[in-house]
C-alpha positions as CSV (number, residue, x, y, z in Angstrom):
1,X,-17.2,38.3,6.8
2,X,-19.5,37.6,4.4
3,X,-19.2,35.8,0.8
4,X,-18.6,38.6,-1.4
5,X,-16.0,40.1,1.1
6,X,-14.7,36.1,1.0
7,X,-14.5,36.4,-2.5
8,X,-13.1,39.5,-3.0
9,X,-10.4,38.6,-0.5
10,X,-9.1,35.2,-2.5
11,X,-9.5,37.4,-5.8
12,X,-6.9,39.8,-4.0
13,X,-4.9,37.0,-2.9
14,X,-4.8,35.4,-6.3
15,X,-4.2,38.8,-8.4
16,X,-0.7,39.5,-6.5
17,X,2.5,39.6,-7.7
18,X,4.0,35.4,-7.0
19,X,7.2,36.3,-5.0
20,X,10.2,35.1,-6.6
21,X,11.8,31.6,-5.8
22,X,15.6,31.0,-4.4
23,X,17.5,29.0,-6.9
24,X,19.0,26.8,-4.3
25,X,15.4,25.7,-3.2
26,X,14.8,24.0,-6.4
27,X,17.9,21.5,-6.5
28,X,16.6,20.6,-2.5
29,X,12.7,20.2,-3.9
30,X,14.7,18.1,-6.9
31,X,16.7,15.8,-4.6
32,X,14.2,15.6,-1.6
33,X,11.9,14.5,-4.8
34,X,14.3,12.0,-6.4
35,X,14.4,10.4,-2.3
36,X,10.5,10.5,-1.9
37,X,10.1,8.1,-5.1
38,X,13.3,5.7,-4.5
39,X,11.5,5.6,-1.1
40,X,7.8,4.6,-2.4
41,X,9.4,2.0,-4.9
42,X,11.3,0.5,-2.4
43,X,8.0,0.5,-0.1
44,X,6.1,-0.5,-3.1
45,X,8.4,-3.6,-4.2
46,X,8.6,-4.7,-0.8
47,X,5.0,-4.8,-0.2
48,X,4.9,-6.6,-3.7
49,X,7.8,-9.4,-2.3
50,X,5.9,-9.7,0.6
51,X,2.3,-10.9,-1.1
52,X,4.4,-12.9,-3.2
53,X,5.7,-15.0,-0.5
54,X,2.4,-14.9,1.7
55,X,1.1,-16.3,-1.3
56,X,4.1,-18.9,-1.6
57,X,3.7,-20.1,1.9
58,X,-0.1,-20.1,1.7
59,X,0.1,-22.5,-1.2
60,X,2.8,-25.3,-0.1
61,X,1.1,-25.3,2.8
62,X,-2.8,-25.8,1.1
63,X,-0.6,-28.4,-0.5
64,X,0.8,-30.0,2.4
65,X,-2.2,-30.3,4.7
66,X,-5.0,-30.1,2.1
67,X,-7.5,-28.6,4.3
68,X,-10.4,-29.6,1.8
69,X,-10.1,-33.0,2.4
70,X,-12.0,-34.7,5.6
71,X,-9.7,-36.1,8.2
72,X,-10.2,-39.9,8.4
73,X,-12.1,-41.3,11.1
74,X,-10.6,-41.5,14.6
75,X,-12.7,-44.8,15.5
76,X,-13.5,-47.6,12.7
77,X,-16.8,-49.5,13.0
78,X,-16.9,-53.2,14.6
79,X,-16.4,-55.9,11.6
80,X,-19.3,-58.5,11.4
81,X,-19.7,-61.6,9.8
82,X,-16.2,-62.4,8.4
């Protein structure tokens, strides 16, 4: 099949009659919807409590062990002439 008869056969497609819908479909589409968005805002406020407290915990403890500071010395130098 070439690209004309390609053409020609979505053109076909496209031109028909659209085949009615059941009624009862739409109130399933409607509540299956409604469930698909309580479900990504659950998913969404989760992921949004979990940053928070990654960020939470990532802060007391920067705060806690201050990691930019240098550790003191292990070993202190001899003390002369005192």
């Amino acid at each position: 099949m070439n690209r004309p008869e390609r053409e020609a056969a979505v053109r076909r497609i496209m031109e028909r009659a659209v085949p009615p819908v059941p009624q009862e479909l739409y109130a399933d589409v409607v509540r299956r919807g409604g469930r698909t968005l309580r479900r990504r805002r659950a998913a969404r406020r989760l992921m949004w409590l979990l940053l928070f407290a990654v960020t939470v915990a990532f802060v007391v403890w920067a705060l806690t062990a201050r990691p930019w500071v240098e550790p003191p010395s292990q070993t202190t130098p001899p003390i002369r002439d005192w």
